[in-house]
N, CA and C atoms as an extended XYZ file, in Angstrom:
315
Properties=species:S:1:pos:R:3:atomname:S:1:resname:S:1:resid:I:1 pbc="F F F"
N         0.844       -1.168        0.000 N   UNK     1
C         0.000        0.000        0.000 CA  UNK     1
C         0.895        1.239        0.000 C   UNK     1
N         0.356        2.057       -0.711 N   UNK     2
C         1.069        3.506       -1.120 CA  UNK     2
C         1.226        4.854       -0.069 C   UNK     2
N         2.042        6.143       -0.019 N   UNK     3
C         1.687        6.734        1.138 CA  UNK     3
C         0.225        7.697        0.921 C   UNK     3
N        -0.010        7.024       -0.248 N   UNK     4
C        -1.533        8.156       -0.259 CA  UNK     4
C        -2.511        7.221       -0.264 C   UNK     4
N        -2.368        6.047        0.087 N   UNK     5
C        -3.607        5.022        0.619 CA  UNK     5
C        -4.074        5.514        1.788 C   UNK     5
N        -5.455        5.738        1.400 N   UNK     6
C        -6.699        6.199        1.725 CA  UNK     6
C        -7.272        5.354        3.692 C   UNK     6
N        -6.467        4.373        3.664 N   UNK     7
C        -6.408        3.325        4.649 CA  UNK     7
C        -5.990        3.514        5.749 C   UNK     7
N        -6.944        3.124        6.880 N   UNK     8
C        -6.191        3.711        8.133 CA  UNK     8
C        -5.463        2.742        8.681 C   UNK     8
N        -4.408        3.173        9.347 N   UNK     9
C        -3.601        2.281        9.483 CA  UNK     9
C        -3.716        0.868       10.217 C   UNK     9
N        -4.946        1.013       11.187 N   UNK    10
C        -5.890       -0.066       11.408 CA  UNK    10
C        -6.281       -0.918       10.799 C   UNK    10
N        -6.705       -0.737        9.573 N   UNK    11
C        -7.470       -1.387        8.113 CA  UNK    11
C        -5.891       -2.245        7.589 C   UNK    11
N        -4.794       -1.415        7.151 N   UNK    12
C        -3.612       -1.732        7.136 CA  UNK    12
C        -3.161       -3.308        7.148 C   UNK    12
N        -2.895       -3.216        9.145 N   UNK    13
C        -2.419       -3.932        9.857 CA  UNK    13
C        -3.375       -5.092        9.160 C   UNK    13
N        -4.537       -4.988        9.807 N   UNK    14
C        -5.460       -6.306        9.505 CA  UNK    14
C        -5.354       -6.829        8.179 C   UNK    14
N        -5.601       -5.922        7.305 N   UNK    15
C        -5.401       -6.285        5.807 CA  UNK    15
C        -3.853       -6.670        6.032 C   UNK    15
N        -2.780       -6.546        6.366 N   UNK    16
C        -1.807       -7.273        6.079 CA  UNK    16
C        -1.925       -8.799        7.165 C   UNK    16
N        -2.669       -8.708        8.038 N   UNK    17
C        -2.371      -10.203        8.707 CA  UNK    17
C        -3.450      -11.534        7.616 C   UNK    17
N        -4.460      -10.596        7.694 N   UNK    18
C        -5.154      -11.830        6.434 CA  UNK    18
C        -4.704      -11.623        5.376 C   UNK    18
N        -3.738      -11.116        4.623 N   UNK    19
C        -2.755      -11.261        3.648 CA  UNK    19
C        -2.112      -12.770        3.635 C   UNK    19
N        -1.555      -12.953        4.799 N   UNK    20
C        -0.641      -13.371        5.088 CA  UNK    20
C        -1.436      -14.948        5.724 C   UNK    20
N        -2.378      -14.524        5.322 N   UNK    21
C        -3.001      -16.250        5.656 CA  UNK    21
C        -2.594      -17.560        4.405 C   UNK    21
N        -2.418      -18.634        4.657 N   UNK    22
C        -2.174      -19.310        3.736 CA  UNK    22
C        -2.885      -20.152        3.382 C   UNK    22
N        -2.896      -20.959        2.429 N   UNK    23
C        -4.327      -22.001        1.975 CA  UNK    23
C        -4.288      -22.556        2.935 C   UNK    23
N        -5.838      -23.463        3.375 N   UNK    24
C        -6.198      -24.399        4.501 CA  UNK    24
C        -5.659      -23.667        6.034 C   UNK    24
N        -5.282      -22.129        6.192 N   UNK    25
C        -5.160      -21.974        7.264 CA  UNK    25
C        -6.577      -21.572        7.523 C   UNK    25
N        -7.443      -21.570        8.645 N   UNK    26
C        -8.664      -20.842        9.525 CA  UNK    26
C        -7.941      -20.221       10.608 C   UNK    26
N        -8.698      -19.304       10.984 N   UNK    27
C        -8.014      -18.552       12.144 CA  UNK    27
C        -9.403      -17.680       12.732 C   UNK    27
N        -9.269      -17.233       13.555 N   UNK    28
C       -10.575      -16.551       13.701 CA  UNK    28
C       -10.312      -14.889       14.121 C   UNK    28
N       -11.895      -14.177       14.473 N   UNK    29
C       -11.871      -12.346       13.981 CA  UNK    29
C       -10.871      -12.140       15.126 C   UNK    29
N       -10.930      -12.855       16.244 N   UNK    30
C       -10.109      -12.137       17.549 CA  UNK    30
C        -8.562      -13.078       17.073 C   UNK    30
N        -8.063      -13.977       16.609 N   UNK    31
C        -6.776      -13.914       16.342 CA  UNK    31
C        -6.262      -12.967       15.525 C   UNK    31
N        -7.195      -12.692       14.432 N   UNK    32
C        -6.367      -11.541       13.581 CA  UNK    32
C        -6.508      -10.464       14.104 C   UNK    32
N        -6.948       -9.866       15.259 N   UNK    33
C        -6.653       -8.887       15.821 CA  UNK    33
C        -6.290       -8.304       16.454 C   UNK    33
N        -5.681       -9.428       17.545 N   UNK    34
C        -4.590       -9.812       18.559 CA  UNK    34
C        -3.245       -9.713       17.340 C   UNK    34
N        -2.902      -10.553       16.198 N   UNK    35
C        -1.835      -10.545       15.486 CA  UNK    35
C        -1.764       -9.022       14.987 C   UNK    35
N        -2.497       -8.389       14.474 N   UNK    36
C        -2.461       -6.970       13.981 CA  UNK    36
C        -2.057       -5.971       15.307 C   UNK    36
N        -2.151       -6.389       16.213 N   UNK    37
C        -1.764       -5.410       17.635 CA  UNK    37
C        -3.180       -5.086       18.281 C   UNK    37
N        -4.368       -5.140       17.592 N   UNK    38
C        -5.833       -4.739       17.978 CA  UNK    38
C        -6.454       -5.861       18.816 C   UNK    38
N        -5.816       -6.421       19.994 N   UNK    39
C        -6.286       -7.221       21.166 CA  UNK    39
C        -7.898       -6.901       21.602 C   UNK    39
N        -8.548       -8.069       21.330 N   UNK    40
C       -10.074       -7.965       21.950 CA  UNK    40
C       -10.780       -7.008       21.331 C   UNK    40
N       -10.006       -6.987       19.626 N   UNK    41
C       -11.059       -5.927       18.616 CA  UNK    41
C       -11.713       -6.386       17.228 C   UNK    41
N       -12.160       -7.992       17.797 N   UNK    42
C       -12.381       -8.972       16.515 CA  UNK    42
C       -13.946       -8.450       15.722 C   UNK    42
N       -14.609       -7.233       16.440 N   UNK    43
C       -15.638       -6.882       15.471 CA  UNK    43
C       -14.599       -5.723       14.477 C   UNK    43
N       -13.679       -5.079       14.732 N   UNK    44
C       -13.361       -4.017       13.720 CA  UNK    44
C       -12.851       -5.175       12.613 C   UNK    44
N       -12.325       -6.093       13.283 N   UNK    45
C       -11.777       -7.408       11.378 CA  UNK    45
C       -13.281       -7.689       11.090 C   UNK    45
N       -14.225       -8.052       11.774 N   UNK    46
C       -15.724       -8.161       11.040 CA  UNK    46
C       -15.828       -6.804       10.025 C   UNK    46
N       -15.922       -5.708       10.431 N   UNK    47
C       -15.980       -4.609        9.739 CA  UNK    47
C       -15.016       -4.236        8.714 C   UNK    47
N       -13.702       -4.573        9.132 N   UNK    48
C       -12.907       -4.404        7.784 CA  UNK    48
C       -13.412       -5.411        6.902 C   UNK    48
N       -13.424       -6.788        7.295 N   UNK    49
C       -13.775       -7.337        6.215 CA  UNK    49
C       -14.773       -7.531        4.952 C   UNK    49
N       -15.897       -6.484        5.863 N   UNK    50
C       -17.327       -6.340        5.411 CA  UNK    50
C       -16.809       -5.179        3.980 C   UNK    50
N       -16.172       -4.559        4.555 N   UNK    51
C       -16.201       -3.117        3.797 CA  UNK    51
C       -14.991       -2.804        3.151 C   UNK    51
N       -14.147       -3.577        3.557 N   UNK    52
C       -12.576       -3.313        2.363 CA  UNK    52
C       -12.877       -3.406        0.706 C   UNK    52
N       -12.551       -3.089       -0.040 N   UNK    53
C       -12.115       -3.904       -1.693 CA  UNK    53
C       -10.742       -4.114       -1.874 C   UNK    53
N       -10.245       -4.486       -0.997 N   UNK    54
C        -9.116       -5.494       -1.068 CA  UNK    54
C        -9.988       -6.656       -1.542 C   UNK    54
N        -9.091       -7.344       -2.236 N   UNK    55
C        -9.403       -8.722       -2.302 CA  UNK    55
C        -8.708       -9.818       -1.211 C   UNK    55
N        -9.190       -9.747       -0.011 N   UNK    56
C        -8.352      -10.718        0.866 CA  UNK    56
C        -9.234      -11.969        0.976 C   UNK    56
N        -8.519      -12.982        1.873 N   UNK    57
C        -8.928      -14.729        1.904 CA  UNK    57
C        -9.865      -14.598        2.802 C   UNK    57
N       -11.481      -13.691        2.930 N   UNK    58
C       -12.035      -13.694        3.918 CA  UNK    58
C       -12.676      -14.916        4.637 C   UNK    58
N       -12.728      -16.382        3.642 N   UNK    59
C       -13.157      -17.404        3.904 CA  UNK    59
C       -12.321      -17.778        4.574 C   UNK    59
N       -11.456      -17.390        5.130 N   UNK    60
C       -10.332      -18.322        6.346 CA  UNK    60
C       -10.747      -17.834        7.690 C   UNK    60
N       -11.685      -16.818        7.839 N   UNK    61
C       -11.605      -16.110        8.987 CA  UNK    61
C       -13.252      -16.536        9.676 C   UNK    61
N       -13.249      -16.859       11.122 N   UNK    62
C       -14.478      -17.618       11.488 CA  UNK    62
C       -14.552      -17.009       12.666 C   UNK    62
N       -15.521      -17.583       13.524 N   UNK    63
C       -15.687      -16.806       14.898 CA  UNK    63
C       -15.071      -17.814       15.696 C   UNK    63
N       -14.851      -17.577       16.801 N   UNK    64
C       -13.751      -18.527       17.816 CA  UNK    64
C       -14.420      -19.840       18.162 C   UNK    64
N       -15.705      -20.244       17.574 N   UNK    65
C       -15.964      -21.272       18.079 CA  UNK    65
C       -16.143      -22.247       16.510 C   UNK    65
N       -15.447      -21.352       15.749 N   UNK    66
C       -15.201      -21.774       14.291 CA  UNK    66
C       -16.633      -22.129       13.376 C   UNK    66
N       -17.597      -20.698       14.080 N   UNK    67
C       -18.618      -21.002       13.281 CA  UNK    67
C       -18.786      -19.983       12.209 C   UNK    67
N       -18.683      -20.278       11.052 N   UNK    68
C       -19.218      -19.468        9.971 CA  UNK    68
C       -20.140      -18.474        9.717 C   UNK    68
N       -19.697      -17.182        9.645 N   UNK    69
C       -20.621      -16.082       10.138 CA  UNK    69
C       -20.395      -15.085        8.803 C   UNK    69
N       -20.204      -15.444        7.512 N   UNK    70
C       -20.294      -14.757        6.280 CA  UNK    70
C       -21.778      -14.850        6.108 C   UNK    70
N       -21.990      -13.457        5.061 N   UNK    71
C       -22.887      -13.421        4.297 CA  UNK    71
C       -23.722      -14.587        3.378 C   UNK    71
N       -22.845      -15.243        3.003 N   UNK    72
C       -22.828      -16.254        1.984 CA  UNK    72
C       -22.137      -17.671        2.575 C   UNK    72
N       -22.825      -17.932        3.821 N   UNK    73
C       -22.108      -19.234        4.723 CA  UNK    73
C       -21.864      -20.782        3.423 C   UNK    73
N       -22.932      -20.537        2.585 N   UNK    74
C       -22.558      -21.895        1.669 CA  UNK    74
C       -21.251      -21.758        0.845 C   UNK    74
N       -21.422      -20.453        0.313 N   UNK    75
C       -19.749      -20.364       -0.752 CA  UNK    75
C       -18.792      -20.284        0.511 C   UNK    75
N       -18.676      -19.806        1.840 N   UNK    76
C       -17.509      -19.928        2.428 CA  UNK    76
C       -16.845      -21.397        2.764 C   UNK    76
N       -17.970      -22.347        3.189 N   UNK    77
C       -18.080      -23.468        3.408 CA  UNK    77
C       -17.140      -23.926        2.195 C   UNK    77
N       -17.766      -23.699        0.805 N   UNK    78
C       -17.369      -23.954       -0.368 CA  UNK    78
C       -16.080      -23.842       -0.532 C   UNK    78
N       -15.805      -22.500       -0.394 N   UNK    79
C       -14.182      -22.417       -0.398 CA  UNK    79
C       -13.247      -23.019        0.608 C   UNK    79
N       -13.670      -22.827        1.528 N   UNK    80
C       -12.980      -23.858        2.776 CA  UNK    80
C       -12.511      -25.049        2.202 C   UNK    80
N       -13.827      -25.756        1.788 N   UNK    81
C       -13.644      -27.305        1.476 CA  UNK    81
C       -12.508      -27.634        0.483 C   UNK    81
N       -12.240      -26.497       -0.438 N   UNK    82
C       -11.855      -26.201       -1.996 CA  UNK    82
C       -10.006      -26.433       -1.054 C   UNK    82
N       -10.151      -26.107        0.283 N   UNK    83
C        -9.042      -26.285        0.612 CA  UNK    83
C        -8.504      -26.892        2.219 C   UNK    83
N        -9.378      -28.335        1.740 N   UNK    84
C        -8.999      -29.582        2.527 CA  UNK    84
C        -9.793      -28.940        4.009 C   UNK    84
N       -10.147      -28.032        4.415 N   UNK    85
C       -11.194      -27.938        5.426 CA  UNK    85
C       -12.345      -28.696        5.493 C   UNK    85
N       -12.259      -29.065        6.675 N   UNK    86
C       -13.761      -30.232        6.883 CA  UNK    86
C       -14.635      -29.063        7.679 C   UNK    86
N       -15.755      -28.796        7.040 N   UNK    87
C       -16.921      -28.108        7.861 CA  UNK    87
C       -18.011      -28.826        8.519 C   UNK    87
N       -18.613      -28.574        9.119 N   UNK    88
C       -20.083      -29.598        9.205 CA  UNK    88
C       -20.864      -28.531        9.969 C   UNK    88
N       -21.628      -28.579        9.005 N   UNK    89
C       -23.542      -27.906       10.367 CA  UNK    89
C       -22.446      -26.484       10.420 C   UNK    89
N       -21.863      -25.766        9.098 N   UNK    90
C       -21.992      -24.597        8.899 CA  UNK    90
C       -20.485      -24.015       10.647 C   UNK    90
N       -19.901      -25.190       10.368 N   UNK    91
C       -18.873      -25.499       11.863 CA  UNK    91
C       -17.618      -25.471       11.031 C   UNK    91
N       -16.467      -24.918       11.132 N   UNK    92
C       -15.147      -25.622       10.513 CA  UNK    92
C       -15.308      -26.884       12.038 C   UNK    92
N       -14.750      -27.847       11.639 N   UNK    93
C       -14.549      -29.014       12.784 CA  UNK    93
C       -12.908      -29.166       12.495 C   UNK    93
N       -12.368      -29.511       11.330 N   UNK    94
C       -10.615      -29.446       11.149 CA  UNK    94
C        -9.874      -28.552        9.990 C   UNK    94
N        -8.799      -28.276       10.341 N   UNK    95
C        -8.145      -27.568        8.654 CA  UNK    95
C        -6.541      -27.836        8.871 C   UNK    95
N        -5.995      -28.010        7.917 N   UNK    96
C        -4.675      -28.071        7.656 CA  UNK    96
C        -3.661      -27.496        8.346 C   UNK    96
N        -4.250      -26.135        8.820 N   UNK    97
C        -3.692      -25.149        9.147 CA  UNK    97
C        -4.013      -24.242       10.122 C   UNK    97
N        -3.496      -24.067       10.704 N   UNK    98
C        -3.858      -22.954       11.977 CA  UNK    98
C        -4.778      -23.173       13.044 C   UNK    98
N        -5.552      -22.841       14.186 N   UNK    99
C        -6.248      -22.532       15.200 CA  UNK    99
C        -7.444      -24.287       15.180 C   UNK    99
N        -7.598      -24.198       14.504 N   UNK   100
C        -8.291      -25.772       13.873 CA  UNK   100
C        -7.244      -26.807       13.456 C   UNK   100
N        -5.991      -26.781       12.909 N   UNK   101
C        -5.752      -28.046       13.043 CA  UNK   101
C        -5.839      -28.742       14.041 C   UNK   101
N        -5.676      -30.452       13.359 N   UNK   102
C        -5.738      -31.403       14.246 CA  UNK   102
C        -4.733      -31.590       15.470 C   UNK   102
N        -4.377      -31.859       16.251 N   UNK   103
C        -2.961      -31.854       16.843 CA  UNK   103
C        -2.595      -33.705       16.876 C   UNK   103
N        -3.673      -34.375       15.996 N   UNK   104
C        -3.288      -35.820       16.150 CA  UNK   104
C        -2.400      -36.393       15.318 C   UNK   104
N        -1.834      -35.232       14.628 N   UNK   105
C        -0.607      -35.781       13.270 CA  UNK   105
C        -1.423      -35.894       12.339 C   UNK   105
C-alpha cells in the first residue's frame, strides 16, 4: 500500500495479517486482531472485512468457536472445502492449518 492510501492504518495492519493467511489456514476475527496489535477488537476485522475492496482470503476467517458467520455461509463453506477444510452444520470441525488443526498428526 502507497503513502496516499486512503487506509487507516488499522485497516492496514489487519489487511496485512489476512494477507498473510495461507491455503487451509482458519483462524478466527479475535486472532487476527490480537496478530495486527488490535487485542479484543475482533468486530473491527468483522468490519474491515465487510467493507474493504481489497481482495483478501475472507473465507479463512471464522468466529472462535469456528462457526461461519459470512454473508454467503454456503460459498464460504465452499471455499474452505476447496481447501482440505472439513466443515459440518456450517462449523469448521478441522483444517490443515492454523487454530483448527488437528494436533493428532
Amino acid at each position: 500500500m502507497t503513502d496516499t492510501d486512503p487506509r487507516t492504518e488499522r485497516e492496514r495492519r489487519i489487511i496485512d495479517v489476512l494477507m498473510s493467511l495461507g491455503e487451509g489456514e482458519v483462524t478466527t476475527y479475535g486472532d487476527v486482531a490480537e496478530v495486527a496489535g488490535y487485542p479484543r477488537q475482533s468486530r473491527l476485522v468483522g468490519r474491515i472485512l465487510s467493507t474493504t475492496d481489497v481482495d483478501v482470503p475472507w473465507w479463512r476467517v471464522v468466529n472462535v468457536a469456528g462457526v461461519i458467520r459470512a454473508s454467503d455461509p454456503g460459498l464460504q463453506a465452499q471455499l474452505l472445502a476447496e481447501e482440505n477444510v472439513v466443515v459440518r452444520d456450517g462449523r469448521v470441525i478441522r483444517a490443515p492449518i492454523g487454530r483448527f488443526a488437528s494436533s493428532d498428526g
